[in-house]
PLY file of the C-alpha trace (Angstrom):
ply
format ascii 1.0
element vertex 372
property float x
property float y
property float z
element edge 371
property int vertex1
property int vertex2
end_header
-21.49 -42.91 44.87
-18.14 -44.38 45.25
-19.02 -47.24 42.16
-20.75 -44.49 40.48
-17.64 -42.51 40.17
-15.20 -45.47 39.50
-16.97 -46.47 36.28
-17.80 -43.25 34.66
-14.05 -43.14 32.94
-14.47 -46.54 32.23
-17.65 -45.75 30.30
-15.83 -43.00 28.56
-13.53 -44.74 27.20
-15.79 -47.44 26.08
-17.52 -44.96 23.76
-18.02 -47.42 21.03
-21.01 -48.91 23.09
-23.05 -45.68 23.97
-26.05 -47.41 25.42
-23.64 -46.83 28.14
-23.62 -43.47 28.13
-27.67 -43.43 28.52
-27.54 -46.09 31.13
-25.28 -43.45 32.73
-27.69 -40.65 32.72
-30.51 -42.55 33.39
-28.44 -43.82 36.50
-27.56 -40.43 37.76
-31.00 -39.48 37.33
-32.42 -42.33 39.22
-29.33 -41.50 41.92
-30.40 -37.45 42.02
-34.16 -38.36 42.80
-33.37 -40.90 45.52
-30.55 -38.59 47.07
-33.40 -35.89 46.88
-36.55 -37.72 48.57
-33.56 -39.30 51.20
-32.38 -35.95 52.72
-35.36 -33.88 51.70
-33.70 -30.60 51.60
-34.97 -27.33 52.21
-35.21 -25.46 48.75
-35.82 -22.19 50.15
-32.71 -22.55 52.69
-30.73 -24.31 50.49
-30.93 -22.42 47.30
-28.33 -20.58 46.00
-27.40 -17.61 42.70
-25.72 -20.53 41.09
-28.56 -22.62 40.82
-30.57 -20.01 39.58
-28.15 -19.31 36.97
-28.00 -23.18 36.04
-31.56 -23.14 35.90
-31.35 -19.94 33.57
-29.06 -21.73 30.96
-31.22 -25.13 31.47
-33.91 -22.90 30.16
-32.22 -21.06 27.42
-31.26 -24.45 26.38
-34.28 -25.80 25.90
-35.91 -22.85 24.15
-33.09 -23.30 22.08
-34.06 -27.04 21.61
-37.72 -25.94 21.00
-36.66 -23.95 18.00
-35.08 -27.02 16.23
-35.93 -30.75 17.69
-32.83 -32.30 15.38
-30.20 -31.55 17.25
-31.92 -33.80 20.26
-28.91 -35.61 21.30
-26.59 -32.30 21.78
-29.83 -31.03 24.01
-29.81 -34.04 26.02
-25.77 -34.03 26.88
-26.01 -30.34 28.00
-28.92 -31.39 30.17
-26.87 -34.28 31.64
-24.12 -31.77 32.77
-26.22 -29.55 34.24
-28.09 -32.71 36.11
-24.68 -33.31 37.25
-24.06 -30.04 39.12
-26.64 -30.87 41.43
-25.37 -34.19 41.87
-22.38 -32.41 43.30
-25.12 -30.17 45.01
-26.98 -33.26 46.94
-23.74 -35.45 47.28
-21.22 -33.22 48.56
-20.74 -35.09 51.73
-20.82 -38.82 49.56
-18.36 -37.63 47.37
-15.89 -36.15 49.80
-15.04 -40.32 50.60
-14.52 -41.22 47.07
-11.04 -40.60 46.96
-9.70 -44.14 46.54
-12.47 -44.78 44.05
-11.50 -41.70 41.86
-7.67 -42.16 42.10
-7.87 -46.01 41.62
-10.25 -45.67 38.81
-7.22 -43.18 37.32
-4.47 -45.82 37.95
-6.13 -48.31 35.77
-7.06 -45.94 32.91
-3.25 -44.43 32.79
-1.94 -47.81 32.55
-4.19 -49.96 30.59
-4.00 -47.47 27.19
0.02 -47.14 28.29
0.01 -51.31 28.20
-2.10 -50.95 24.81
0.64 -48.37 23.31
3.69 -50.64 24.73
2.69 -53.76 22.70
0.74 -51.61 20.01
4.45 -49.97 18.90
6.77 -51.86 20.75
10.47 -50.39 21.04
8.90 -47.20 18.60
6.66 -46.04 21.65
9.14 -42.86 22.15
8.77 -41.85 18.53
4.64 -41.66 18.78
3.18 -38.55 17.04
-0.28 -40.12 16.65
-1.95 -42.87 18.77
-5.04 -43.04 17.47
-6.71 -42.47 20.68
-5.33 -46.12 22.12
-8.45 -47.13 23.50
-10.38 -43.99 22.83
-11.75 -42.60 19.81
-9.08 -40.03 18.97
-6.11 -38.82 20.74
-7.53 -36.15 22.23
-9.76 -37.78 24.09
-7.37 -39.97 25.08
-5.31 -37.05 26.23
-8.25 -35.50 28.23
-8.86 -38.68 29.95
-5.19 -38.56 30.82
-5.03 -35.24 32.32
-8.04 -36.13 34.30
-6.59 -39.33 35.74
-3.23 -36.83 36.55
-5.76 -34.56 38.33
-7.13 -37.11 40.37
-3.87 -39.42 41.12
-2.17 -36.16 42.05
-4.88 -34.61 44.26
-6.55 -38.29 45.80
-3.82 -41.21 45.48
-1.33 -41.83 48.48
2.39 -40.55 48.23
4.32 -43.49 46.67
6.92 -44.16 44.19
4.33 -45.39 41.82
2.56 -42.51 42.25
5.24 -40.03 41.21
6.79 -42.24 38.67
2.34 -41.91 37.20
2.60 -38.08 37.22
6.01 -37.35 36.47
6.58 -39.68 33.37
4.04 -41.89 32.42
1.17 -39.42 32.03
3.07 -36.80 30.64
4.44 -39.58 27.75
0.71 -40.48 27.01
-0.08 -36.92 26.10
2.99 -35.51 24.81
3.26 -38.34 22.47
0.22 -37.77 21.01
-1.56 -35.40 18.44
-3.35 -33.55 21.29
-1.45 -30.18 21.00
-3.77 -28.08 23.54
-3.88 -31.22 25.87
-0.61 -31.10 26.54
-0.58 -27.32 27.07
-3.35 -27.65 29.41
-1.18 -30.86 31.08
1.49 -28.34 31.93
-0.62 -25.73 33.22
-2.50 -27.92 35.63
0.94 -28.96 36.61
1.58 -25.39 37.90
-1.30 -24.78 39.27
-0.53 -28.65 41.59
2.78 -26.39 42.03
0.70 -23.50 43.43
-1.17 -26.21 45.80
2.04 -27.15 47.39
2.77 -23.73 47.48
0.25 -22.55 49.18
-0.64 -26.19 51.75
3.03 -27.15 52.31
5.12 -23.65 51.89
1.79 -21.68 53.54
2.61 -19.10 50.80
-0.94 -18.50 49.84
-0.81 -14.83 48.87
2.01 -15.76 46.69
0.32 -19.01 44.99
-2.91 -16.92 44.23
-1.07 -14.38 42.26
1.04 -17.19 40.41
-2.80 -18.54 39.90
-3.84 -15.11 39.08
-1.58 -14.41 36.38
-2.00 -17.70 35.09
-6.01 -17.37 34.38
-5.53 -14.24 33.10
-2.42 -15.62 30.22
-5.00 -18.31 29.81
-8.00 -15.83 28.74
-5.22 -13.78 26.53
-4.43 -16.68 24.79
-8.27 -17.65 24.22
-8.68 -14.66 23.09
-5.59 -14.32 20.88
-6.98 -17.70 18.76
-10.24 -16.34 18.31
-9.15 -12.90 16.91
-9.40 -14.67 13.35
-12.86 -15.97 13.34
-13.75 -12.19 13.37
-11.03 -10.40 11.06
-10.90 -13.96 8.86
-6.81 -12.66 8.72
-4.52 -15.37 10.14
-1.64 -13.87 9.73
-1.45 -12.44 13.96
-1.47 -16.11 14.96
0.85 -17.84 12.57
3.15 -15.06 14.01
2.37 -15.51 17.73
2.17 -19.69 17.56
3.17 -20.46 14.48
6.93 -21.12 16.27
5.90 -23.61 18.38
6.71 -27.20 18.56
3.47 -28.38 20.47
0.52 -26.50 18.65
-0.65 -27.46 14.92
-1.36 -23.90 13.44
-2.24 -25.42 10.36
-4.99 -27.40 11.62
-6.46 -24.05 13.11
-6.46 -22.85 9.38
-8.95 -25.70 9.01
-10.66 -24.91 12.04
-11.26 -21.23 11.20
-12.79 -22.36 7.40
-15.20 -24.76 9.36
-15.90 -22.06 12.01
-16.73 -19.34 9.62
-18.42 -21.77 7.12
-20.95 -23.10 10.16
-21.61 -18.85 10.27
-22.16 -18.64 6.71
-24.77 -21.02 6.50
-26.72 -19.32 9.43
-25.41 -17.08 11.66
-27.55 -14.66 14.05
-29.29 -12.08 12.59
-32.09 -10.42 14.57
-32.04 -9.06 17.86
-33.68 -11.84 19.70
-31.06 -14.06 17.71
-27.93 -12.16 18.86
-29.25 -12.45 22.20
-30.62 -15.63 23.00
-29.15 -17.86 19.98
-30.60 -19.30 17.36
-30.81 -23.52 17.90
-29.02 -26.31 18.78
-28.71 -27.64 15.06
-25.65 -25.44 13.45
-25.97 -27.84 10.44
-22.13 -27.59 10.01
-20.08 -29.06 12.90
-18.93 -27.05 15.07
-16.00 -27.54 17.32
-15.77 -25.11 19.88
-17.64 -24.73 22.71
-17.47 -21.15 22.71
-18.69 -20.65 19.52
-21.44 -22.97 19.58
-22.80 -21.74 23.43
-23.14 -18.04 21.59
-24.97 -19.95 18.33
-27.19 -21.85 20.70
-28.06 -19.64 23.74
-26.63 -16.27 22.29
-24.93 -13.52 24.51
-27.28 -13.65 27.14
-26.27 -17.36 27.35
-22.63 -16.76 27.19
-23.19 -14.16 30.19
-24.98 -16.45 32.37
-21.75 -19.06 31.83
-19.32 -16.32 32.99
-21.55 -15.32 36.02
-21.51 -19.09 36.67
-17.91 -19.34 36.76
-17.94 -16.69 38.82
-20.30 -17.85 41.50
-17.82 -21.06 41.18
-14.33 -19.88 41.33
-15.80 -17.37 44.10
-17.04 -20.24 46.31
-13.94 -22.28 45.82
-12.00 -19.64 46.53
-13.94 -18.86 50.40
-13.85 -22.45 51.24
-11.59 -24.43 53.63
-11.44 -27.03 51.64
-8.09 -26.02 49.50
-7.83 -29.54 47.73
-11.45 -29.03 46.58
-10.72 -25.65 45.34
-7.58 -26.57 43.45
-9.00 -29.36 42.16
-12.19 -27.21 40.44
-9.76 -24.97 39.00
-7.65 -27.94 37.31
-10.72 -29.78 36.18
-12.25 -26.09 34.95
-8.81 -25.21 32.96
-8.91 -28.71 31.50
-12.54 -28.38 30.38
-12.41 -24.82 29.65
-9.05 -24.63 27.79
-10.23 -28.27 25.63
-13.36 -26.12 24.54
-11.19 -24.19 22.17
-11.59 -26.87 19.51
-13.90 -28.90 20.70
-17.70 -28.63 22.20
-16.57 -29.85 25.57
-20.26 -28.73 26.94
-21.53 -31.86 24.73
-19.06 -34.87 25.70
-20.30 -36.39 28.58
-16.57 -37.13 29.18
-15.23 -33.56 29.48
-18.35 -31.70 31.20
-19.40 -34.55 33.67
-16.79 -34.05 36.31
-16.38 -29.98 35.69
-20.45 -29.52 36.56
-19.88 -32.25 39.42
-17.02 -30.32 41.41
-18.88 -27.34 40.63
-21.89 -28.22 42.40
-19.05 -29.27 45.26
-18.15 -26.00 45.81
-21.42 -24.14 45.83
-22.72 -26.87 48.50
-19.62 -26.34 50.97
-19.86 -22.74 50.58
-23.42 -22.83 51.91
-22.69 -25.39 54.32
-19.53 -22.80 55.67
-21.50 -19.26 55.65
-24.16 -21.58 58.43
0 1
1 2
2 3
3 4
4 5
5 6
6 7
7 8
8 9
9 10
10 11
11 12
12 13
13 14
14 15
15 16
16 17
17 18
18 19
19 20
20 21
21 22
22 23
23 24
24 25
25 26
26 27
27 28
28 29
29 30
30 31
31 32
32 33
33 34
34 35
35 36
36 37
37 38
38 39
39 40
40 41
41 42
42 43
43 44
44 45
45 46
46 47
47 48
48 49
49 50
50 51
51 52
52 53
53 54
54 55
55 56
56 57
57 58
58 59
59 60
60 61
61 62
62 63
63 64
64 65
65 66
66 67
67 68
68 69
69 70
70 71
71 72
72 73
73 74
74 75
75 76
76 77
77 78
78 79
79 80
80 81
81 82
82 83
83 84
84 85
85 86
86 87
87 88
88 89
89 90
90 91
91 92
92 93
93 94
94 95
95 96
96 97
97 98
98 99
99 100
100 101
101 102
102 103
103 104
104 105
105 106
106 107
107 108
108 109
109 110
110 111
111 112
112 113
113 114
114 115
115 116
116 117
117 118
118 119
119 120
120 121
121 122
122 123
123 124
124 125
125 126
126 127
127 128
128 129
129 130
130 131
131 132
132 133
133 134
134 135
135 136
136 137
137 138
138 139
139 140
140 141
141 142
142 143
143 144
144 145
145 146
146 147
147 148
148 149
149 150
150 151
151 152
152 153
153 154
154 155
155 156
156 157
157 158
158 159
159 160
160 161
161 162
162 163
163 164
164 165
165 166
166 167
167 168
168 169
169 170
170 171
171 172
172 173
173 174
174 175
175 176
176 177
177 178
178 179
179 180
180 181
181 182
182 183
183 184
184 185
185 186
186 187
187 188
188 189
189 190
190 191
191 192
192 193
193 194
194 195
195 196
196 197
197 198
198 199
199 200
200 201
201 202
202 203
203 204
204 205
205 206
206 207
207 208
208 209
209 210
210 211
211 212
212 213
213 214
214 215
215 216
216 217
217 218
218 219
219 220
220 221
221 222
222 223
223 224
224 225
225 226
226 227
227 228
228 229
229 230
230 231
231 232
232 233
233 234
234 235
235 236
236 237
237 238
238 239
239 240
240 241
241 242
242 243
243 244
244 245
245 246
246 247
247 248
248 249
249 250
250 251
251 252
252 253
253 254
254 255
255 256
256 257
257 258
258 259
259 260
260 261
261 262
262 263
263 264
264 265
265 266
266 267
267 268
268 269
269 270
270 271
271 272
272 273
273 274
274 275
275 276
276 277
277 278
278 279
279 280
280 281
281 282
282 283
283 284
284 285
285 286
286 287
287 288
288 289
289 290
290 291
291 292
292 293
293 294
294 295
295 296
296 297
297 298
298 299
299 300
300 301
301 302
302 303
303 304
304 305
305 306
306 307
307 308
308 309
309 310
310 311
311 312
312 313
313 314
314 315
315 316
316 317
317 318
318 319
319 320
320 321
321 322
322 323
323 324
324 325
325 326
326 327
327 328
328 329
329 330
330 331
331 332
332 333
333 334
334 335
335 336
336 337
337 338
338 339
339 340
340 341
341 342
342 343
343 344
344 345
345 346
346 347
347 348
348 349
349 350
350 351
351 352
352 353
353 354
354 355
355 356
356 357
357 358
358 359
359 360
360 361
361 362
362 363
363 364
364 365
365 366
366 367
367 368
368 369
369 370
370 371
């Protein structure tokens, strides 16, 4: 498990070969069935609501798929993700010992696209606006993968001065100098909620870091909510006026964004009942970058209820558990993945879903394993 999890951000960022990227299904697949017929676990003991409800959107999904075969290659990434949450499911104990492997795997992605910008601009790497993803395909990939390695590093690596001088300046350079707006948002927030973490393991002020984390989910949604108030009214006037200020957010890229959103709608947008409930297909014909938007085109509003009961059942079970670290580090991985899905289909990038469904599976296992 441990070699398993040290090469999938390597594979990510080599995107440019994807036969990768199947060799990495096909390998978790191969790993699920072994880890299965090894432990032979009992279904009816084991089973939990959140399975059910993965196995409810693994369903819609393919209905979904049924209705239009096209979009084949979206199907089979949401199918990987959920494949991974019972990864997390079957592996818990395994990957409670890859630490090293996740943090060390972090090191050497932080550093070899910050080598890579060094001699790319040379004494201009301060004035960056636009990396062109370094190694990655655009920056905000690049950015996600950076988070993710700050995640890890801060959560798994040992306390050093290497370590801090990671964190504290060279991840936060890779992202803020970068055209990766909501990445760097999202960089800040997950360094509150490592703030609450300390909080609550070093200070013991746990009462007081779950409000902070609290109020913090609860801006988050606001704000989710604030950007998507123009795909419905089609007026953009409320969020030039709430973000348009801002040094960090490109408001007139989200002009583009809204066009393409409401274009994707124009084209075909739900119409019966059955539609407005369970979707209409995988193929939206138009991209469609959000992975809001396209989980209520594909699998509808039953769909989009079964994701919030699964956070639920998540969030819920991290929350009861004694593992804190685990807990914490859903919620950053969950923010990053969740808060990226603004703009982008995060649901269908085996980079930004894999390790969300993966901790998520985590949690659910330990929660079992606790309650026995």
């Amino acid at each position: 498990m441990s070699i398993f999890l040290f090469i999938k951000q390597f594979v990510d960022m080599l995107y440019k070969w994807q036969w990768l990227d199947i060799a990495m299904v096909l390998l978790a697949f191969g790993m699920l069935v072994y880890q299965y017929l090894l432990i032979r676990p009992e279904i009816k003991k084991e089973f939990r609501p959140a399975d059910a409800v993965v196995a409810a959107l693994a369903l819609l999904s393919t209905i979904s798929f049924i209705r239009d075969i096209s979009a084949y290659q979206a199907y089979i990434k949401v199918m990987s993700a959920f494949l991974l949450y019972f990864m997390g499911r079957l592996y818990y104990d395994r990957i409670l010992e890859c630490d090293d492997a996740l943090a060390l795997s972090s090191y050497f992605i932080v550093y070899i696209n910050f080598i890579h910008r060094i001699v790319r601009f040379g004494g201009y790497f301060l004035q960056v606006k636009n990396a062109d993803g370094d190694f990655y395909f655009y920056d905000t990939d690049m950015a996600y993968a950076i988070v993710l390695a700050f995640i890890f590093i801060a959560m798994f690596a040992r306390n050093s001065v290497f370590k801090f001088i990671t964190i504290f300046l060279v991840c936060p350079y890779m992202v803020i100098c970068s055209d990766a707006g909501i990445q760097t948002i999202l960089l800040a927030v997950i360094a509150v909620v490592l703030l609450m973490y300390v909080m609550e393991v070093a200070l013991k002020k746990k009462r007081l870091a779950m409000a902070g984390l609290g109020l913090l989910i609860i801006g988050l949604m606001v704000a989710v909510a604030l950007i998507y108030i123009p795909v419905l009214t089609s007026d953009t006037s409320g969020t030039w006026t709430i973000f348009g200020r801002n040094t960090v957010l490109d408001v007139a890229n989200m002009e583009s964004r809204y066009v393409e959103w409401q274009q994707t709608f124009e084209v075909r947008k739900p119409i019966t009942l059955l539609e407005i409930l369970f979707g209409i297909s995988f193929n939206t014909h138009l991209p469609l970058m959000s992975l809001y938007l396209k989980t209520l085109y594909s699998i509808g509003v039953v769909g989009m209820l079964f994701v919030a009961l699964f956070m639920i059942f998540v969030f819920k079970a991290a929350y009861r558990g004694e593992d804190r670290k685990s807990f914490y580090i859903t919620v950053m991985v969950a923010i990053l993945m969740l808060g990226s899905g603004v703009t982008f289909n995060t649901m269908e990038s085996l980079q930004m879903s894999w390790f969300m469904m993966l901790f998520a599976g985590m949690v659910i296992s330990a929660e079992g394993r606790e309650q026995e």
